[in-house]
N, C-alpha and C positions, 0 to 999 in steps of 0.2 A: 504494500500500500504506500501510495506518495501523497503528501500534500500541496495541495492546488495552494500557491503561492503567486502573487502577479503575473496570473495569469498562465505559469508554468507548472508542469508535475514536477516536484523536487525528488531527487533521488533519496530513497531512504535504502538501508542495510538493516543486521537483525534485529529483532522488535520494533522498528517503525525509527529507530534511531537515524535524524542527519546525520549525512555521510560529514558534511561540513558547519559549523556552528553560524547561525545567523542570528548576529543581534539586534534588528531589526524587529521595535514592537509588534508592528504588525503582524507578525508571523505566531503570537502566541497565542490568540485569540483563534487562530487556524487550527494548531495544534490541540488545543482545552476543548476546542467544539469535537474534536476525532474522540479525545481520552472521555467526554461526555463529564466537561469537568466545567462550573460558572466562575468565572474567575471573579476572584473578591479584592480589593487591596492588602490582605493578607499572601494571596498566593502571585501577587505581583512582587513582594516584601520577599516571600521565596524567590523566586523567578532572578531577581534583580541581582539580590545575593550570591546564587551557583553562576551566576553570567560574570559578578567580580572574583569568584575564583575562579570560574575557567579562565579569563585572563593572568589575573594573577600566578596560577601556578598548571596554566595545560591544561588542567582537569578539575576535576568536582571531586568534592569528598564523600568517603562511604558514609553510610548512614551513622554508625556510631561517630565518627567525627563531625559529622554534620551536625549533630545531636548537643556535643558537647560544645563548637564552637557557638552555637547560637544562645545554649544555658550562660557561656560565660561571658558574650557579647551583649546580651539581651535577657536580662534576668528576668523570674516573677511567670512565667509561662513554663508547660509542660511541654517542650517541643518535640518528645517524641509523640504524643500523644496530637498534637495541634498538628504536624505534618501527614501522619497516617489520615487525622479528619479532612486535610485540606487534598492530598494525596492517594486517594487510599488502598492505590495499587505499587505497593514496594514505593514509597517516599522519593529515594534517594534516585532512581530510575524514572517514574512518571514526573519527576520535576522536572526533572534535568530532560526530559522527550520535551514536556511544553517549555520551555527554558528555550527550545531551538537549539539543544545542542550535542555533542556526537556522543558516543555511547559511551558511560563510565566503566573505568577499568573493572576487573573482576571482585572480587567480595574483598580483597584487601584492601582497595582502596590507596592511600599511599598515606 
């Protein structure tokens, strides 16, 4: 399956993952309507977040890092708990699909 983007089918690879990260808003609201997901300012606060670490370090982090850098960035929330509701198909991977961007390394993470 590709998503219809300006007009063009984008190349996706396994689980629907871009082949290349596009950080281009518009493209998230493409992706949330496929994962059947309403996007709230909460999962844009997601979104925004994995798009400054793929820059920042290549990639996105696993879920457990995920987890903890947000408890210690952003106190007073349950975030594993908040990502699974906002998320609720494997957090760390349907983000990072609407996120626009290429498929997180395997379950280590880095």
């Amino acid at each position: 399956m590709g998503y219809i983007y300006n007009g063009q089918e984008l190349e996706t690879g396994e689980e629907d993952f871009l082949l290349e990260p596009i950080f281009d808003d518009d493209i998230v609201p493409v992706i949330a309507a496929a994962e059947n997901i309403n996007l709230t300012d909460d999962h844009w606060f997601v979104v925004r977040y994995l798009r400054d670490k793929f820059r920042e370090d290549g990639q996105t982090p696993n879920f457990r890092n995920m987890v903890k850098e947000l408890e210690e960035n952003y106190p007073g929330t349950d975030w594993k708990q908040k990502l699974y509701a906002l998320f609720p198909n494997q957090p760390a991977r349907q983000a990072v699909r609407v996120a626009g961007l290429t498929k997180p390394f395997g379950k280590g993470g880095y």
